[in-house]
N, C-alpha and C positions, 0 to 999 in steps of 0.2 A: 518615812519611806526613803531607801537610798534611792539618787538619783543618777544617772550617767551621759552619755552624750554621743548621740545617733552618729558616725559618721556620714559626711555626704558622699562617699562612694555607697556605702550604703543604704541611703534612701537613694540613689541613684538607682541600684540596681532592685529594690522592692518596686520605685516607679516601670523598670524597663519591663520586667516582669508581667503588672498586671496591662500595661499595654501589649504585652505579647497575649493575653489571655482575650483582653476584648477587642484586639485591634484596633484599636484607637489610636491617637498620635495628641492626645492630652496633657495637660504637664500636669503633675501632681503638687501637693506639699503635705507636710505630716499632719495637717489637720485634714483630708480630703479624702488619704489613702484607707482610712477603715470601712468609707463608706464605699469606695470605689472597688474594694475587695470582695466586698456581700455584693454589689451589684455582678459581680462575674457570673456569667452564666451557667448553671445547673441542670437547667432540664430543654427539653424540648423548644417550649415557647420561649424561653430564655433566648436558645442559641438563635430564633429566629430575631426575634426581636434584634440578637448584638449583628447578623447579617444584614438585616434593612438600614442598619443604620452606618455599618461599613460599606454599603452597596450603594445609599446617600450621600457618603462624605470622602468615600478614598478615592483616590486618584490612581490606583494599579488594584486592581482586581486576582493579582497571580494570586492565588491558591487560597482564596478568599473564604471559600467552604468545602476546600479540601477535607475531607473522613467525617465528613455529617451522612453517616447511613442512616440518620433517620430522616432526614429532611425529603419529605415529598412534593412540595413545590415551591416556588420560590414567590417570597413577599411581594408586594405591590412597592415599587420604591420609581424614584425619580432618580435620573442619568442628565449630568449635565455632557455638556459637548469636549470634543478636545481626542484623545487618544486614552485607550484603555487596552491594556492585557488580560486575554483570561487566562493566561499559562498553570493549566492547573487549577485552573479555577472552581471546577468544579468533582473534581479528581475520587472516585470512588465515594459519588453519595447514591449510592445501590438502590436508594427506594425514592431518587427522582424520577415521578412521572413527570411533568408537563416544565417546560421554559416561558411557559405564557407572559410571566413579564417579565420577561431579559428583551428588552427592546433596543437593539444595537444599531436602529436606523439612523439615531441622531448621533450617535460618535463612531470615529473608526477602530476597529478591532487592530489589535497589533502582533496577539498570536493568538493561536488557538491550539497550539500545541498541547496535548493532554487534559487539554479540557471541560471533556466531560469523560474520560477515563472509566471503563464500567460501572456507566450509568444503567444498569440493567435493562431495567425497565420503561424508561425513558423511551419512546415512540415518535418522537420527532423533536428536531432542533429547532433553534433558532429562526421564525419565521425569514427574516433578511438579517445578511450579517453582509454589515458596509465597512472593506476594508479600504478606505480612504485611499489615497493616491501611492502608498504601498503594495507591498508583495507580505505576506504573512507565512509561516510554517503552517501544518495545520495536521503534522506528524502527530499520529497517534490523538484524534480528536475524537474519535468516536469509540475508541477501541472498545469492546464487549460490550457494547450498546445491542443486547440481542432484541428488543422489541421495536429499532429506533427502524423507522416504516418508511419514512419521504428522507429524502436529502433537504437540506436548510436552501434556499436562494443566497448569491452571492451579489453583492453589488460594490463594484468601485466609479470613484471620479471618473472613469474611460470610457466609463458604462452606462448610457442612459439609463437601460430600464433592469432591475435584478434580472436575474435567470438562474437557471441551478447548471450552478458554473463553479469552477475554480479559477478563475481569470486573473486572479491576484495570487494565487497560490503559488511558491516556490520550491513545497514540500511536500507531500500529501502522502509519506507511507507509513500505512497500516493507519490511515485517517478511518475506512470503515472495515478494519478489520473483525471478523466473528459477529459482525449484525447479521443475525442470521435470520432477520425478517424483512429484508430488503428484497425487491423479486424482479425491479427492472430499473434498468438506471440508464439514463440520456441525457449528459452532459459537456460544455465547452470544457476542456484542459487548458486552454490559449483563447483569445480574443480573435475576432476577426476585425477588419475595417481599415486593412491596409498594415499593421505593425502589430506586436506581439505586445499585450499588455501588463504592466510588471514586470517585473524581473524573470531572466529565463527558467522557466519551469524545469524544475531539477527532478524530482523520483518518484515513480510510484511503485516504488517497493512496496509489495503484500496489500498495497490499498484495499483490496477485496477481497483479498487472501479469509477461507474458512467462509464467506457468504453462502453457506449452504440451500437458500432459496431461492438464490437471484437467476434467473432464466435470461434475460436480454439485455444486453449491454449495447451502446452507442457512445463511442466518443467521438467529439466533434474537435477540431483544431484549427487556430488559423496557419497551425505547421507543427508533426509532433517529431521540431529539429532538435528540441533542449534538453530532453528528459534524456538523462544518464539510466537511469535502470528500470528494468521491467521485469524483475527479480522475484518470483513468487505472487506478482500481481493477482493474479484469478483463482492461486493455487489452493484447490480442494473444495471450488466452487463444483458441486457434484452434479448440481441441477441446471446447469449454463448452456443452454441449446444455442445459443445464436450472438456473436460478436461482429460489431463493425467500425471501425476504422476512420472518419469521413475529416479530409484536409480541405478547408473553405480556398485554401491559398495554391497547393498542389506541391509536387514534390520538390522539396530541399534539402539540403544536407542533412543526416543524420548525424547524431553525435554519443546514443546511447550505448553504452559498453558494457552492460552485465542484461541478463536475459535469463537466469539459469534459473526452470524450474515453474517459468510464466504460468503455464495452464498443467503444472501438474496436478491429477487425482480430477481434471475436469471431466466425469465420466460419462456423460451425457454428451459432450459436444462432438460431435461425427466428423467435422472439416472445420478449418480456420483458413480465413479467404487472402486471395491474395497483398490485399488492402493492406492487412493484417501484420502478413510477416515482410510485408516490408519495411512497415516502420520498425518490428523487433529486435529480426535479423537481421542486420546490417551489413551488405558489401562492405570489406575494405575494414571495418571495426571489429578487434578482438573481441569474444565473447566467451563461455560456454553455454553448451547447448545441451541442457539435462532439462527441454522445456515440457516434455511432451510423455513423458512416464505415467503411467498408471491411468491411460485415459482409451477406458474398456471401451469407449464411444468411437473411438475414432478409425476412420475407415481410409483416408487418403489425406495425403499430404504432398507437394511438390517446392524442396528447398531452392534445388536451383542452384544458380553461383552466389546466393544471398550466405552460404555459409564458407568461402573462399579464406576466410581468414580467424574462424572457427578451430581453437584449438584440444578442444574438449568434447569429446560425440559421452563419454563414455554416460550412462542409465536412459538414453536420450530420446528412445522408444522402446524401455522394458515396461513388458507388462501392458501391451498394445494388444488384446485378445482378437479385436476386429479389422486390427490394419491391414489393409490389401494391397495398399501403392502406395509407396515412399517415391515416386518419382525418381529424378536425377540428383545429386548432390556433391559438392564440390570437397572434399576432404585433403588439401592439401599445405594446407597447416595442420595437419595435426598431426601432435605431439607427445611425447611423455608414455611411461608405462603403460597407466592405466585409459589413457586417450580412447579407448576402443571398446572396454570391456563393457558387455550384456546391452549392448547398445539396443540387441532386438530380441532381447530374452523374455519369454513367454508371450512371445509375439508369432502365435504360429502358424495364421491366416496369409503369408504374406505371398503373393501369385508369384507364379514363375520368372515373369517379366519385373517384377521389384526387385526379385534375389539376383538376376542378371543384372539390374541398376546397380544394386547392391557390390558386387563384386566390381564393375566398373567404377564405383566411387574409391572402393579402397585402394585401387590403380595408382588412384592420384595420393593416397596418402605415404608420399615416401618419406617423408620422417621418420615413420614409423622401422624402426630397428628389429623390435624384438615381439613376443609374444603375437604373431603374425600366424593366426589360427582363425577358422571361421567357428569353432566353438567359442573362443575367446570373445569374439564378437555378439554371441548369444546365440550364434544359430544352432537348431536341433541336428542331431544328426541326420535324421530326416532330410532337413533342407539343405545341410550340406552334402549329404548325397545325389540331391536333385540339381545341386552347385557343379557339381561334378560334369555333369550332361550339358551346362550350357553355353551358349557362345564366349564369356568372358574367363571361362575356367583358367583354359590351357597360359594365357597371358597372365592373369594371375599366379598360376601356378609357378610360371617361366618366373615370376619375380620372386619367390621363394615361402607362398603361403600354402599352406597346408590345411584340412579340414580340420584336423583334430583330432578325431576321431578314428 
């Protein structure tokens, strides 16, 4: 038999290989590697099997049983202490019910970032997940988790006892996006006890965004000064009768700058309290304000000078079938072409005394150059005719706007 001669880049990369297969960090040599190849997992109880035993012995958990669509609950294993990532950890295994043993009490989590990434069926997380004296991402952790029912408790070093909290959290959006079997949620975003715990709380972009059965929200804060966006947060939550706001600390500066789009398609919600839009819309901070479209529920709203620096009205109540009163509102930043357009289209309920507000907001919008039409605006001609008869007409008119029509 001719013989030849293995190079070592070559058994180098047959070893790197089947460690890519079983996840292992084992060294090979050419007497080991044939046995090591038939033990590579095949089937079902294979691939559990090679996860209790990475679940036993690695030290980063990232993407650990990422695309196991068949795995439906996770082994019985033992966690030593120290810091673990699940980033991805468990990322699209679609026929996970139960986390029964992922017990993260004795280490600290370090992300949670896609985590459990539609886990379908999956009904509930992680009984406590202790993120140690960190702040962790927790972007897109539950994303299309539609059966997942309780939110997980949160627990750090700051924090004596868990709570279902984000208190370490620095990230949370689209964390429960499209659980659409969530039906009430009351939760810390910030820490109370005199100082903000972890690092400051950055976005809850879409967090809840598509929670189709969630009816009552509470968040609690000990200030919600840090969060930069609230960007599609509740958007297309359909069943959302009732949100509250609650600052354990009381008001402090705001720092969030996108808002666009918060509670659109919330069509159940009738009013959003004043709590509310203060921490959204922010005096003094740039935004747009497309928060409040297609929300067939809603009957009254009062901006106020909360939109003073607001350079975007335009979709911002289309599609408001039962709005009565828009209150006062400050339009004097606003800008740009389109700044304006359908702001109250198909919004036909709106009382006399609103379209009179109405016309005294656009007063203040003098940036505004061009397309200065109250159809432009979305109003019917209807209401622009009724625009015509009321106290703010004629001063409007005097500055060069026209119905349209």
């Amino acid at each position: 038999m001719a013989k030849g001669l293995v190079s070592d880049t070559n058994l180098t990369a047959i070893a790197n290989a089947i460690r890519t297969k079983n996840g292992s960090s084992d060294r090979y040599t050419p007497a080991t590697m044939a046995q090591a190849i038939s033990d590579i997992p095949t089937s079902q109880v294979d691939q559990e099997s090679a996860l209790q035993w990475m679940l036993n012995n690695k030290t980063d958990y990232t993407g650990i049983a990422a695309g196991l669509t068949t795995l439906t609950t996770l082994p019985t294993f033992t966690q030593t202490s120290g810091q673990k990532s699940l980033y991805r950890a468990f990322y699209n295994c679609r026929s996970l019910t139960s986390l029964a043993g992922l017990n993260t009490s004795t280490i600290a989590i370090t992300s949670l970032e896609s985590a459990f990434y539609n886990c379908q069926v999956l009904s509930s997380g992680p009984s406590v997940i202790n993120t140690g004296t960190g702040s962790i991402s927790c972007s897109q952790a539950f994303y299309n988790c539609y059966a997942l029912n309780s939110i997980p408790l949160f627990k750090s070093s700051n924090v004596t006892t868990p709570r279902a909290a984000l208190t370490s959290v620095n990230d949370a959006s689209a964390m429960f996006y499209n659980c659409q079997s969530l039906t009430d949620i009351d939760l810390w975003i910030r820490d109370s006890g005199g100082a903000a715990v972890g690092a400051p709380f950055d976005s809850l972009s879409s967090t809840f965004s598509s929670c189709s059965s969630l009816q009552t929200v509470i968040l609690r804060s000990y200030n919600f000064g840090g969060i930069t966006s609230f960007a599609s947060t509740f958007a297309n939550c359909s069943r959302l009768t009732s949100i509250q706001f609650i600052e354990t600390y009381g008001r402090v500066s705001k720092t969030n700058t996108t808002a666009q789009s918060t509670f659109r398609g919330c069509s159940a919600l009738e009013n959003i309290p004043d709590a509310v839009l203060d921490v959204i819309i922010v005096p003094g901070v740039t935004t747009t304000l497309q928060n409040f479209a297609y929300q067939s529920g809603l009957r009254s709203i009062n901006l106020g000078n909360r939109t003073s620096a607001v350079t975007n009205f335009r979709d911002a109540f289309n599609s408001c079938p039962n709005l009565v009163d828009v209150g006062q509102m400050d339009m004097s930043s606003a800008k740009g072409s389109n700044a304006i357009w359908d702001m109250f289209l198909d919004s036909p309920n709106l009382s006399n005394q609103s379209l009179d507000n109405i016309m005294a907001s656009l007063l203040t919008a003098t940036l505004l150059t061009k397309n200065k039409t109250l159809k432009y605006v979305g109003l019917s001609s209807a209401q622009a005719t009724t625009c015509t008869g009321l106290s703010n007409w004629a001063a409007l008119s005097a500055a060069g706007w026209t119905t349209g029509y």
